[in-house]
C-alpha positions in Angstrom: 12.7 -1.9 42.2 9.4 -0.8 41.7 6.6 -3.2 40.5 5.4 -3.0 36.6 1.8 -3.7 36.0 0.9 -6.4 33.7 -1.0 -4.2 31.8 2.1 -1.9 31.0 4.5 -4.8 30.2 1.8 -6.1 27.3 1.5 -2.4 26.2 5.2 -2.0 26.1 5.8 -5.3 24.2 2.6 -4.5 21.3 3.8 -1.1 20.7 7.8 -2.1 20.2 6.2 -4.8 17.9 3.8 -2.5 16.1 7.0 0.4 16.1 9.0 -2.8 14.3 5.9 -3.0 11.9 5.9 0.4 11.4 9.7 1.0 10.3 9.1 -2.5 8.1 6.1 -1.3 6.3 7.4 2.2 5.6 11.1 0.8 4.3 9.0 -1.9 1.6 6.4 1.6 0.8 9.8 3.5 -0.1 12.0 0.7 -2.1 8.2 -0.4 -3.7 7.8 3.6 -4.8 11.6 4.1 -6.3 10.6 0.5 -8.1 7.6 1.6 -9.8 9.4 4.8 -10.2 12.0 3.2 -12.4 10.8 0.5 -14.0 7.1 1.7 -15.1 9.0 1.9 -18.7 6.7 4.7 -19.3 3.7 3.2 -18.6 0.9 4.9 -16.5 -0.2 3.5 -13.5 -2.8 5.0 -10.6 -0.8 6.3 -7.4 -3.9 5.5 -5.2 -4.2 1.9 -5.9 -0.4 1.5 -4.8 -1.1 3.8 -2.0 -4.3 1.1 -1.1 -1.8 -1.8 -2.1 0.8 -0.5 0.2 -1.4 0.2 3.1 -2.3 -3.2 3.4 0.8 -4.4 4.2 0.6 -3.1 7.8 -2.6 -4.7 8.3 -1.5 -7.9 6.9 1.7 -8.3 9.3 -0.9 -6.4 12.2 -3.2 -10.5 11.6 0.4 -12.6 12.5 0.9 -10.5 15.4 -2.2 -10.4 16.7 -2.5 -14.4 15.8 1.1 -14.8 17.2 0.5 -13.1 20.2 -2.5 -14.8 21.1 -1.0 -18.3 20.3 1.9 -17.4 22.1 -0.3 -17.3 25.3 -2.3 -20.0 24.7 0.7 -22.9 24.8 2.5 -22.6 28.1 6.0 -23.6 27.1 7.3 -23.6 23.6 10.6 -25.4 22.5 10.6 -23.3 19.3 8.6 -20.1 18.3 9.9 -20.3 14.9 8.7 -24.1 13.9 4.8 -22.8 15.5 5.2 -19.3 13.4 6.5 -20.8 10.2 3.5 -23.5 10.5 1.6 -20.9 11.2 2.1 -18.9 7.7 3.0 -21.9 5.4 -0.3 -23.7 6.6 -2.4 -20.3 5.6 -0.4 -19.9 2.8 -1.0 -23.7 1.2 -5.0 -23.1 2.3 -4.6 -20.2 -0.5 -2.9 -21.9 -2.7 -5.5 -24.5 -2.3 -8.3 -22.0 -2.3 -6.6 -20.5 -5.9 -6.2 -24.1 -7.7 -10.3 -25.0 -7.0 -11.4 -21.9 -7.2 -13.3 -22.1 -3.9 -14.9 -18.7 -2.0 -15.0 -20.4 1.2 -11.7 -21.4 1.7 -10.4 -17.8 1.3 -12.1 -17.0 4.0 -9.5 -18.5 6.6 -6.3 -17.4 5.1 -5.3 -13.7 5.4 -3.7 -13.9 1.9 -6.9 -14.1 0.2 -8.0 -10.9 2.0 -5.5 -8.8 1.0 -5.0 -10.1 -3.4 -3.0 -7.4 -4.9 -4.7 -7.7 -8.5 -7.6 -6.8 -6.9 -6.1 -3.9 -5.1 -4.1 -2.7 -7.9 -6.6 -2.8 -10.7 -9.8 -2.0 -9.3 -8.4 0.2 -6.1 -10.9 -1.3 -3.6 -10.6 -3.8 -0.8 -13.0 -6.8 -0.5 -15.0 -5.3 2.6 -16.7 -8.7 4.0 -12.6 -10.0 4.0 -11.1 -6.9 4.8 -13.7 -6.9 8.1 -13.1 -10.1 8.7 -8.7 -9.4 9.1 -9.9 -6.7 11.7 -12.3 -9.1 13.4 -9.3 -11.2 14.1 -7.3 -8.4 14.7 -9.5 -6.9 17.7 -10.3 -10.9 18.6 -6.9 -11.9 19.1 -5.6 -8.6 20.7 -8.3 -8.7 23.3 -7.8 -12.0 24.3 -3.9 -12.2 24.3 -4.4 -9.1 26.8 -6.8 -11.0 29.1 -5.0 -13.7 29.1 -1.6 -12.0 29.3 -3.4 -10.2 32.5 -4.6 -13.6 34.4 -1.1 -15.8 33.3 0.8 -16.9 36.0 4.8 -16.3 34.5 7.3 -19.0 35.6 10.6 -17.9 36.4 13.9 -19.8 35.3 
């Protein structure tokens, strides 16, 4: 057999992932579309802002699988990758929620669902560019990292 660099295998693995994020984002664009399609009742409604709305989606999942990848490397043997992912999401999620019920600026700051609010997206058509910069912060962070690290981890065998 011939040997596969480290740096091919991470490649390989991020770009099935991002392929999977790919075919996910552009199935929920379509089914959103034929939604608004049918049920607008009439009503008008700006393309672009979906467009915008729509487009984060990608960018959303792209922060859990940077974040995921990263953590993945960081822990050398996990018993289950779903009870660290779902802890993962619900824990950002209820920083939110907590963030929505006092109405506090700071705490949106560390939860990727504040960075993305689809009322904001949908009615004005703009992004919050200090959180928007701060998702591709983490983005480019984590992606580095889980690469460096991925490149210097030893890999036990079973």
């Amino acid at each position: 057999t011939k040997p596969v660099s480290r740096t091919k295998i991470y490649l390989s693995k991020f770009f099935a992932a991002m392929l999977s994020l790919f075919i996910t984002s552009l199935a929920v664009a379509i089914g959103s579309f034929m939604a608004v399609v049918l049920f607008s009742g009439g009503e008008s409604y700006e393309v672009s802002h979906i467009l915008r709305f729509l487009i984060t989606l990608p960018i959303f999942q792209l922060v859990f699988l940077s974040l995921g990848m990263i953590i993945s490397l960081l822990f050398r043997r996990v018993r289950s990758v779903l009870s660290l992912s779902m802890g993962l999401v619900i824990g950002l999620y209820v920083i939110s929620s907590i963030r929505g019920l006092i109405d506090s600026e700071l705490l949106g700051y560390f939860t990727p669902f504040y960075h993305f609010e689809p009322g904001e997206i949908l009615v004005n058509g703009q992004y919050n560019l200090v959180l928007f910069l701060i998702s591709l912060g983490i983005i480019t962070v984590s992606l580095v990292g889980s690469f460096l690290l991925y490149k210097r981890r030893d890999i036990h065998s079973l």
